[in-house]
N, C-alpha and C positions, 0 to 999 in steps of 0.2 A: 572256627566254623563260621562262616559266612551267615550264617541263618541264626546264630545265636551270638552276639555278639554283647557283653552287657556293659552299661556304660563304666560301670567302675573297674571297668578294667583297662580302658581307654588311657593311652596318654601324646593326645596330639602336640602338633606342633601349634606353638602360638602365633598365629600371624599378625605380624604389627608394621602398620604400612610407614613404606619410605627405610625399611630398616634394611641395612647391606648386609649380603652372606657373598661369601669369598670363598669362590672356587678355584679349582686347579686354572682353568682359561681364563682368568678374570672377576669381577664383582656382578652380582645382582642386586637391583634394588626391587623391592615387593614394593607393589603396586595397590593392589586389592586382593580379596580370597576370592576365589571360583568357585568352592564349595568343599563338602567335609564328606569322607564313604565312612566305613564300618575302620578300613585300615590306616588311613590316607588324608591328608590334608590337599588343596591344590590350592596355586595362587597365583594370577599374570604376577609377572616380575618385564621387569625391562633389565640386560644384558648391557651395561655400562658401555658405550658409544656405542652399541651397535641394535641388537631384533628386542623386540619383545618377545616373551617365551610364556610359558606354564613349567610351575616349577610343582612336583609332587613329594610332598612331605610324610615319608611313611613315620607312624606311630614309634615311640622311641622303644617301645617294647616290642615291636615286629620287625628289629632291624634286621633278624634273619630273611624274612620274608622278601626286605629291600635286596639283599642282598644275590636273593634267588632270583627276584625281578631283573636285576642288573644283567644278568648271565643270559635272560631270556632277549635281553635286547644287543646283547653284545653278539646273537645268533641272528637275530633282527639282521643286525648290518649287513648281514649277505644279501639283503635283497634292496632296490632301489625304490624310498619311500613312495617316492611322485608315483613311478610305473605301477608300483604294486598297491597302492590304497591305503598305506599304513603308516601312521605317525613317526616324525621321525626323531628319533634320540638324540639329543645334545650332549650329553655326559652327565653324569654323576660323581657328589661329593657330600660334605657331612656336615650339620651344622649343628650343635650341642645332644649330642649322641639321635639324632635324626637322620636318614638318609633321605638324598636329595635327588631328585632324579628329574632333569635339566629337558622339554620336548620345543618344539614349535609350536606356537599359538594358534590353535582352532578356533573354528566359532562355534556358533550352537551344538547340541545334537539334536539327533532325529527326535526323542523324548522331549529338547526344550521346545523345538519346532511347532509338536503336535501340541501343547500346550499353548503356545502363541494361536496355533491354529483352531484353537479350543475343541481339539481332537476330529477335526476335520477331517476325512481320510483324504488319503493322496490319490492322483488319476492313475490308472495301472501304467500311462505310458511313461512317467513320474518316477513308477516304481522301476519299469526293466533300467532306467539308468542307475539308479542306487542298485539294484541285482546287480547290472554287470559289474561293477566296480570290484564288488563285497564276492562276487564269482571271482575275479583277478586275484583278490586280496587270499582267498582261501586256496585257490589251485599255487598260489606263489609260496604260503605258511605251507602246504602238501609237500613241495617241492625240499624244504630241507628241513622237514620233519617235523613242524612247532606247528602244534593244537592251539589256537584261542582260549576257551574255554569258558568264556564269558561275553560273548556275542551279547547283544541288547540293545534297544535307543539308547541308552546314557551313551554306550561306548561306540557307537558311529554319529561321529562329527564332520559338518559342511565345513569345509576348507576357509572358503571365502564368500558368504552368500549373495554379495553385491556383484561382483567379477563373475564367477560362477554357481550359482544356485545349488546348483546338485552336485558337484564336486564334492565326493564323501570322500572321508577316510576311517578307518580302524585302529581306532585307541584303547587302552589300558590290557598290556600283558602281562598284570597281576598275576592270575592263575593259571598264565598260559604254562604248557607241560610240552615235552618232547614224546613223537608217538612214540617211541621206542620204550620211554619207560612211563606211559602213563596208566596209570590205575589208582587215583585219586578221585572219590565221589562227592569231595567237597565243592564242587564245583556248577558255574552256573546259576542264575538265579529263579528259585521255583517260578513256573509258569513259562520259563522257556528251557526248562529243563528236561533233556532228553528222557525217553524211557528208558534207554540201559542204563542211564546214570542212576536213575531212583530206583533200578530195580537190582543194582550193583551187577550188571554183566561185565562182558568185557568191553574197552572202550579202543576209541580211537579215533581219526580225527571225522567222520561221519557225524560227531558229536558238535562240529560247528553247524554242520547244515541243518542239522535242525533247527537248533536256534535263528540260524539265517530267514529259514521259513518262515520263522512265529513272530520273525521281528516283519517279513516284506506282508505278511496277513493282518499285524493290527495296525501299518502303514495303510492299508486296502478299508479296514473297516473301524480304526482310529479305537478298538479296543480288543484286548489281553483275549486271545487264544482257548487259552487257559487257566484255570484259580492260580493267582500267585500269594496265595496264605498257605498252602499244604499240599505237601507232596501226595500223601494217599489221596485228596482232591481230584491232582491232577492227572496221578496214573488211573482215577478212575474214570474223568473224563474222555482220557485219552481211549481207553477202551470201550465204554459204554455206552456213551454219547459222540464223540470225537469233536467236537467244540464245546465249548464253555459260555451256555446260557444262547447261543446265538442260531445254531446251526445242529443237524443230526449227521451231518454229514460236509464234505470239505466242496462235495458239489453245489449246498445251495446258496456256497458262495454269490452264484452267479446271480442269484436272486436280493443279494442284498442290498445293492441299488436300483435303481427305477432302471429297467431294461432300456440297453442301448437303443435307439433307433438307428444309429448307423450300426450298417449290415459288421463292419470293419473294425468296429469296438465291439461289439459281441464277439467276433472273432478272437480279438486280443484281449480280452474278460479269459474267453474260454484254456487261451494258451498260456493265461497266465496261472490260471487255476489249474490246469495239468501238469503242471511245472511246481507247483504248491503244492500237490501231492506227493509227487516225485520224492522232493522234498523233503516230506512230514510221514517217510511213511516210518512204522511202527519196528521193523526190521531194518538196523544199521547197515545190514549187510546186501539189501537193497534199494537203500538211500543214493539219490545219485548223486555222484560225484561232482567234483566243481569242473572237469573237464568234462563231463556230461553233458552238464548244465550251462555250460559255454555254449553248446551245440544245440540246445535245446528251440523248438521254433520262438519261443516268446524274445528271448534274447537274438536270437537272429533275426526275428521279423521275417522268415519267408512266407509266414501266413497271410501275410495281410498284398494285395494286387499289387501296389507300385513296384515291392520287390527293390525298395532303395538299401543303400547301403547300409548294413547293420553300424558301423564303426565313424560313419557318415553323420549319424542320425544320431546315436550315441554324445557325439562331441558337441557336436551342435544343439542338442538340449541341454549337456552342461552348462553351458556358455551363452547360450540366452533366452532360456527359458523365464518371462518375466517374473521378478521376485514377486509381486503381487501374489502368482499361481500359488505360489510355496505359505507366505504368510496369510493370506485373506482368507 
């Protein structure tokens, strides 16, 4: 269980830097750790003559768990990382009853980010580029059946943030599930945890976009949605109040920073926040979809006069949007 995790029952991988592990393509040598989850060790390694990489060390007691990961990414490979937003798999292999699972080296996440930024929020035109991406990234996971499941900052990472700023992708298919057979409620972590999942309905992949939502709202307002201590917390929030401590409602979003004076940022506050409902609403089966949400005006920009290209505007904020905007 992701939420009860207790340490004596842990048995990571030891990372000890400069030490070779020998896989089926060749040798790595660890570099440093990148950090430790509940399941998971992670740690740059360098790829003997050739990339650096992230190597993930599952628990030597969850090498089932490695093992289910494995499968989720070997469905991964049907789609193309760059196009689609999503980390891309190297291979996996074993290193003293450890599995190893081989990706490309990321930089930050969005969570390290808002930390450097000392929880700054982001500008909403900031935000439709990470939407659209993490929009690609879920209508591509829709297309041959694989749920995320654990949407959040930790697990959307900037590519490259010097080269491209906002160049995200989507990493860690720990708990990703196939729609076809998913009915696991272990999933997600409270506070972007849908209501069917806490309330054991049925599920299905409707279950990423909300999480999508609660990550692009504490992007917008640089804090958590909802209580992430407890689940009856947050189904109560979610019903009673509908924000957590900030807000009574998803409208007075619009109020939470100092009112735009251009006419044209109010505008795109406004379409960003009809699209955040969309989103967040309480019924899966009125959640909209990520080809929806492709279509939606905040992502296409035809709200706003100039009427430039969505796909235009898109590329071009990846690519040089000054790093400053993102870290300061």
């Amino acid at each position: 269980d992701p939420d009860n995790c207790p340490a004596s029952a842990m048995s990571h991988f030891t990372v000890k830097e400069d030490e070779i592990l020998t896989a089926e393509s060749g040798q790595y040598q660890i570099l440093k750790s990148l950090g430790k989850g509940s399941f998971a060790t992670v740690a740059k390694c360098k790829k003997l003559t050739t990339e650096e990489v992230a190597v993930k060390f599952i628990r030597d007691d969850m090498s089932f768990a490695g093992r289910r990961e494995i499968q989720m990414y070997k469905k991964l490979k049907e789609l193309d990382p760059d196009k689609c937003n999503v980390v891309r798999f190297i291979e996996h292999f074993t290193v003293n009853n450890h599995v190893c699972l081989a990706f490309e080296l990321l930089g930050d996440s969005i969570h390290d980010v808002m930390i450097k930024r000392n929880f700054k929020p982001f500008r909403v035109s900031e935000i439709r580029v990470v939407a659209q991406q993490l929009l690609v990234s879920l209508n591509a996971l829709k297309s041959i059946g694989l749920v995320h499941a654990d949407i959040k900052p930790d697990n959307i990472m900037l590519v490259n943030h010097k080269a491209q700023p906002l160049k995200v992708k989507l990493i860690d298919f720990g708990m990703a599930h196939m729609s076809s057979n998913f009915n696991n409620y272990k999933i997600q972590a409270i506070g972007y945890r849908a209501p069917e999942v806490i309330l054991g309905l049925p599920l299905n992949e409707a279950v990423d976009m909300w999480t999508l939502g609660t990550v692009l709202a504490f992007m917008y307002t640089g804090k958590h949605l909802y209580p992430t201590h407890s689940n009856y917390e947050a189904i109560r929030v979610m019903v009673q109040i509908g924000i957590y401590d900030l807000f009574k409602t998803l409208d007075d979003l619009l109020h939470y920073h100092d009112a735009p004076e251009d006419p044209t940022e109010l505008k795109d506050t406004l379409a960003f926040i009809s699209l955040l409902k969309r989103m967040l609403h309480m019924d899966p089966t009125k959640r909209i979809t990520p080809t929806q949400a492709l279509g939606h005006r905040f992502i296409t920009m035809k709200h706003l006069s100039h009427g430039a290209s969505n796909s235009a505007n898109i590329s071009a904020l990846i690519c040089v949007s000054p790093i400053t905007k993102i870290f300061s």
